[in-house]
N, C-alpha and C positions, 0 to 999 in steps of 0.2 A: 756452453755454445750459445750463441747470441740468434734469437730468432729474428728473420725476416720478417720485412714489413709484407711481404708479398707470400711469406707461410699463412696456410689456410688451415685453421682449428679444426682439431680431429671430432669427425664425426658422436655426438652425443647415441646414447640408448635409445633412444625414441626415434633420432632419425634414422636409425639403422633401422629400428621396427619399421616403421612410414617405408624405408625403400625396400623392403621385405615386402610390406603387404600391397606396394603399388606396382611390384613387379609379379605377383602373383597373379592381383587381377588385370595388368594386362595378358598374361599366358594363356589366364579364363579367358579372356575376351576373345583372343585369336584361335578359342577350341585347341590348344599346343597339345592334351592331351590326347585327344581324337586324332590331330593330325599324326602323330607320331604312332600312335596304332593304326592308321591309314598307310604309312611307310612301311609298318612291319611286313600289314598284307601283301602291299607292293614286290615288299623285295622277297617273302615267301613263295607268290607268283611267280616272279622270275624263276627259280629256283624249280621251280615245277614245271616251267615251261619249257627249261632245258634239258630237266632231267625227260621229259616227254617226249621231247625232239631226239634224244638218241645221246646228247654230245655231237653230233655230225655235224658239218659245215653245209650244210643246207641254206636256202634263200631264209627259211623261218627263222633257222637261229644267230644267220648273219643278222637280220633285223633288231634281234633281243639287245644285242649292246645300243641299239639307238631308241627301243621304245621303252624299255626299264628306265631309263635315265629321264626321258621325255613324262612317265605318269610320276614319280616320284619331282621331279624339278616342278610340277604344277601342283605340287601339294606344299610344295617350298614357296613358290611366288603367292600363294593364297596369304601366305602367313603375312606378306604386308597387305594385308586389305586392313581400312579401316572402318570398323563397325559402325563408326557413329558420325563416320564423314567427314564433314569442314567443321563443325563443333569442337571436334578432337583434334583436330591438324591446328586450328586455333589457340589452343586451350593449352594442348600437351606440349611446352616444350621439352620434358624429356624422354620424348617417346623415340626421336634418333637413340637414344641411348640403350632403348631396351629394344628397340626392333634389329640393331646391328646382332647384338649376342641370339637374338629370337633365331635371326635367319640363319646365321652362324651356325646355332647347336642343330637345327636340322639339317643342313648341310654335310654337317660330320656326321651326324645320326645316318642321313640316309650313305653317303659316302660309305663310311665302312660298313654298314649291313650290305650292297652291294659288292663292294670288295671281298668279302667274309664266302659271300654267295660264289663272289665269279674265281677263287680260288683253284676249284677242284677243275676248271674248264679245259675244255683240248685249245681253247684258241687260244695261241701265242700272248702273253701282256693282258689279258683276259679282264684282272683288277683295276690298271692302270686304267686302260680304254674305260672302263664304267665309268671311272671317278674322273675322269677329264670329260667326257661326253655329259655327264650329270653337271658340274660345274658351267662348263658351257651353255648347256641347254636351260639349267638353273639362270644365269646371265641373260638370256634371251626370255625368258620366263619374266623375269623382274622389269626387264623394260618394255616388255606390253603388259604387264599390269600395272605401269607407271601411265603408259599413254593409253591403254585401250580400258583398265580397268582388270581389278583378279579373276573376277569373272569371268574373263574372256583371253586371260593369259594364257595359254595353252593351247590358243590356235593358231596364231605364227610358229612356235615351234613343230607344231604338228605339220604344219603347210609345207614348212621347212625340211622334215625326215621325209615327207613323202615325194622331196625333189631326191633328195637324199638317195634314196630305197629305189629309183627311175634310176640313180645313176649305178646302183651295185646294178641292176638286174641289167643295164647296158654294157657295162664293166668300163664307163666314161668317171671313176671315181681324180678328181683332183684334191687343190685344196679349197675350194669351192665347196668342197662337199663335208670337211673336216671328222664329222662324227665317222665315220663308215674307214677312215684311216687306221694304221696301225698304232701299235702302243710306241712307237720309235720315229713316229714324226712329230719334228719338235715344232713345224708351222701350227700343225691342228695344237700341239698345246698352248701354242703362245696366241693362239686366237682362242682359246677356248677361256682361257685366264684372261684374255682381255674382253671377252663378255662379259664373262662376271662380274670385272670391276667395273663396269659402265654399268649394269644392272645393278649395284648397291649404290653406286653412286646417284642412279638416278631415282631408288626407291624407297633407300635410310629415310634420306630427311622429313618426307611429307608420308613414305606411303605409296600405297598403287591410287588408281583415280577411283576411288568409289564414291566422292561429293557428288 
């Protein structure tokens, strides 16, 4: 078989070390291990908040599908901060590379501990609702910590549930309101999938704003 001029030589042992040990310390760098034990407690929380509430359909535990999703998605959008600022944004062109899988594997991390959680629930689509709500709100996460900084990503969302939460207690729920919908509305998912992808889109490349 005749190689291409355009085949690229298989990776040697040493560059596979170098992308080992430069994927590890960026995970250091973005605390991935703390974040992910930050997730566990979150999604424990939850778990305890429900079993607290009765299982009942109460205003508190109508809320839990929108504010589990909302502290877990702010522990997502942290993980593109960059520690070292414009140096790094500079410096690191393959940090797109390891920040997509970064954000990635805590998305499915917190995704299914959430699902796992919202299994046993009385509300109808229980698991779904988490993990579109969390996606979404993860999406809106990343694009204010693209424009406002990781720092501070967390408070458009939060501004945002608590129109949210004005509209269950009014019973004026649209799709305006998306998170607070059932597991069987396909608008809230197809907005909630298109946050996110505007929220990677706008955070892979560079990062949230922390220069």
């Amino acid at each position: 078989m005749t190689k291409g001029k355009n085949d690229l030589p298989p990776l040697t042992p040493r560059q596979m070390r170098g992308g080992v040990r430069l994927a590890t310390l960026y995970l250091r760098s973005r605390s991935a291990g703390p974040a992910a034990a930050l997730l566990a407690t979150v999604i424990a929380a939850c778990w305890l908040w429900w079993r607290l509430g009765g299982g009942g359909r109460n205003l508190t535990t109508a809320l839990l599908p929108m504010a589990g999703p909302l502290a877990v998605a702010a522990i997502v959008a942290a993980g593109a901060r960059s520690p070292f600022g414009e140096v790094e944004t500079a410096i690191g062109h393959r940090l797109p590379m390891l920040r997509l899988p970064h954000l990635a594997g805590l998305l499915l991390l917190a995704g299914a501990g959430l699902s796992l959680v919202a299994a046993g629930w009385s509300l109808p689509g229980a698991p779904w609702i988490l993990a579109r709500n969390l996606i979404g709100l993860a999406g809106l996460s990343l694009l204010a910590a693209r424009i406002m900084g990781a720092g501070q990503s967390w408070l458009p969302p939060l501004v945002y549930l608590v129109l949210c939460g004005g509209a269950i207690d009014e019973r004026n729920v649209t799709e305006w309101t998306w998170p607070a919908l059932g597991a069987g509305d396909i608008t809230a998912a197809i907005l909630a999938a298109g946050l996110l992808g505007a929220g990677l889109v706008a955070a892979v490349p560079d990062g949230a704003r922390d220069g």
